[in-house]
C-alpha positions in Angstrom: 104.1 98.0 148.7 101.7 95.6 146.5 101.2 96.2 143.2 97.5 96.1 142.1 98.3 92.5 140.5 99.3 91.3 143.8 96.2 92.5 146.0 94.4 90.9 143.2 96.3 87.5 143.6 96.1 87.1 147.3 92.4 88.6 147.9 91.2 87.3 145.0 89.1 90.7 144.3 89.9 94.4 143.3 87.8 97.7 143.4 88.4 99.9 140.3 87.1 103.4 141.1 85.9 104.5 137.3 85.6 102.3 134.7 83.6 104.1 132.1 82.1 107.9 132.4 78.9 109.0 132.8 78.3 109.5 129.6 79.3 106.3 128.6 77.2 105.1 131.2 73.9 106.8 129.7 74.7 105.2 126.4 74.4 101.6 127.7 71.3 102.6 129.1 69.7 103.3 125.8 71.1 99.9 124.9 69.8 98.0 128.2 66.5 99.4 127.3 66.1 96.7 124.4 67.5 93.8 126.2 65.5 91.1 126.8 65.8 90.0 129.8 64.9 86.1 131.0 63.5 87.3 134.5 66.3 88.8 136.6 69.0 88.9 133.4 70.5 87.1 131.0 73.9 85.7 129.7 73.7 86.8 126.4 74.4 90.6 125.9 78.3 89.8 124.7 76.4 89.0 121.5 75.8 92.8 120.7 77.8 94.6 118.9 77.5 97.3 121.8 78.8 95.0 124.0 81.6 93.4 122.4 83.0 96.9 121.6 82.6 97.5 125.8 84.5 94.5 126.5 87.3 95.7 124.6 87.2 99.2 126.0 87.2 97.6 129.5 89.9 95.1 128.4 92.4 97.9 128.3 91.5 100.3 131.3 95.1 99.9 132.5 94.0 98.7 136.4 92.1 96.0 134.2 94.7 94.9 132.1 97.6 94.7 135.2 95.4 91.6 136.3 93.7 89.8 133.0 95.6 86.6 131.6 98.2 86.7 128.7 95.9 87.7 125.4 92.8 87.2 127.4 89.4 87.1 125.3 85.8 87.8 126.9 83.7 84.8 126.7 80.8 85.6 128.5 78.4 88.8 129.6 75.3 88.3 131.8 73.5 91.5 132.7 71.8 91.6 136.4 69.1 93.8 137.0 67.6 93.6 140.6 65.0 95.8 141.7 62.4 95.6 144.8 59.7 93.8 142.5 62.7 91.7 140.9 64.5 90.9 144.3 66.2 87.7 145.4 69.5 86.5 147.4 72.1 84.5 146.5 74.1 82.3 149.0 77.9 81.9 149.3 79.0 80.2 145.7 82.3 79.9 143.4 81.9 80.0 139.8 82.7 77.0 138.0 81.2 76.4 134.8 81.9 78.0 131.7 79.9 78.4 127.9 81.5 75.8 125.8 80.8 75.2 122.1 80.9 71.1 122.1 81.1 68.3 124.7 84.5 67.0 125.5 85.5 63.4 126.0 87.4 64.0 129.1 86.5 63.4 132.7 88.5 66.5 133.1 85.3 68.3 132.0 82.3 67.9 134.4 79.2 68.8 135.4 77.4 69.5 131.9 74.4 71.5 131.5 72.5 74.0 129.1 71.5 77.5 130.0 69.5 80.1 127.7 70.3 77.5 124.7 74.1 77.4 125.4 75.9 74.1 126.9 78.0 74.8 130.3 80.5 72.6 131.9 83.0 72.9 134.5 86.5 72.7 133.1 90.2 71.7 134.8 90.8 73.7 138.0 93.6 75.8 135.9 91.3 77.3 133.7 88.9 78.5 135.8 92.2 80.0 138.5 93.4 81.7 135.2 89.8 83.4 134.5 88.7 87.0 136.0 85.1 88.1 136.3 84.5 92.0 135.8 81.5 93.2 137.5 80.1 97.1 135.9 78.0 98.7 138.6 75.6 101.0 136.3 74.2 103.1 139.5 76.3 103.6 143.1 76.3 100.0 144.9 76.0 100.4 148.7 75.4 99.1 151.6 70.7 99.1 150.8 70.9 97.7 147.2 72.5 94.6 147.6 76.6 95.4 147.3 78.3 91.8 146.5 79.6 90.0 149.3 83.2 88.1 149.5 85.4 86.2 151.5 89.1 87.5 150.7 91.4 85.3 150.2 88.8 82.3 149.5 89.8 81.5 146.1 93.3 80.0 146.8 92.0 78.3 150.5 88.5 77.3 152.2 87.7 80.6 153.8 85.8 81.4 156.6 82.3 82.9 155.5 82.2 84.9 159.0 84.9 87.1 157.2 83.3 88.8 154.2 82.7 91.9 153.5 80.0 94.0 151.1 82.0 95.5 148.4 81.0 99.4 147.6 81.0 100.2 143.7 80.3 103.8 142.5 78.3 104.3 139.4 80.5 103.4 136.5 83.1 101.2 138.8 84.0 98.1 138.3 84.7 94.9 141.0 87.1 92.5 139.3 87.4 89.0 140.8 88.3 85.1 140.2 85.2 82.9 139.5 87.2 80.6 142.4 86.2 83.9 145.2 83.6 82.7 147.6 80.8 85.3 146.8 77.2 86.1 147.8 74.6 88.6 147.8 71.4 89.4 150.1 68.0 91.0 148.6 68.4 94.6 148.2 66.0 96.9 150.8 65.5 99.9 148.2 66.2 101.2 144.9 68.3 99.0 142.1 71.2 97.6 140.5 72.4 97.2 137.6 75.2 95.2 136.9 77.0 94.1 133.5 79.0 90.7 134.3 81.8 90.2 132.0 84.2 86.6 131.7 87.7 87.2 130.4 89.8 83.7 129.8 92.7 82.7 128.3 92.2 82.5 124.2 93.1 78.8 124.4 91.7 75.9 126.3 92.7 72.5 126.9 91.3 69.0 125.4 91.0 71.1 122.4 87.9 72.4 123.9 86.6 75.7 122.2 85.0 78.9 124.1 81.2 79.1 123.0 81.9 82.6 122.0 85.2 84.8 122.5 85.4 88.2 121.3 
């Protein structure tokens, strides 16, 4: 029988059943209340205190920790909030750039950019295979408001998009993937979701490249 490490490895997603409780859950709400959000979200919550003391509470639910890197850090939290006036889709993508403090003189490094005053690049192929996305569903995610899309298995070979599935999250669940996971979503049809997108990497980079912020 697998371990949940290696369902993670070769379908490059998991579903965690409870991440945080309810009451937890109505706690970030008080704190979501205040974000300002830059349309549909923004990338910026980790810099909250409230949310850098979540992403350490998440770094250690034990289903979590079987499939982060050695001393992993969080580097990155965007918070998602799609409703029917706020509605959009997104096609099938990988996620490959990550929030870097300075340029790097290497062409290993490509693809530079600057969003919401922070500079992006996409780094060596290792990095981003050693990186896991954690995805916190604040209300049940199902099949009418918008449940992520992936193609197992697509992060390690091509895939073929006629194979992927919706993922269903209950409230306070969590979908852990690799950035490298083929991955789309379609507008929702009622209600909303909520989701806080967390980044956990490896503490160290190569090039002597530096994380924009860790925590």
């Amino acid at each position: 029988m697998k371990t949940l490490a290696q369902t993670f490895e070769a379908d490059g997603y998991l579903i965690i059943g409870e991440a945080v409780t309810e009451p937890d859950i109505v706690e970030l709400e008080k704190h979501l209340a205040s974000v300002s959000l830059d349309g549909v979200g923004t990338r910026n919550v980790l810099n909250a205190d409230w949310c850098r003391q979540l992403s350490a509470r998440v770094k250690l639910v034990p289903a979590i920790q079987e499939i982060l890197p050695p001393d992993p850090v969080a580097i990155q939290c965007t918070y998602f909030q799609k409703t029917e006036s706020e509605n959009w889709l997104v096609a099938l993508h990988r996620d490959l750039s990550i929030p870097i403090k300075a340029r790097i003189d290497s062409p290993d490094w490509k693809a530079w950019s600057e969003k919401e005053g922070v500079l992006f690049a996409r780094p060596p192929e290792r990095v981003l295979k050693s990186m896991v996305a954690v995805r916190l569903h604040l209300e049940e995610n199902n099949e009418n408001n918008s449940p992520l899309q992936v193609v197992p298995g697509s992060h390690v070979a091509a895939g073929n998009p006629a194979n992927r599935i919706n993922c269903i999250i209950p409230r306070g669940g969590v979908l852990a993937m690799r950035p490298l996971l083929l991955h789309a979503s379609s507008k929702l049809k009622e209600g909303k979701r909520r989701v806080l997108h967390f980044v956990f990497g490896p503490r160290m980079l190569p090039n002597d490249a530096e994380w924009a912020y860790a925590v």
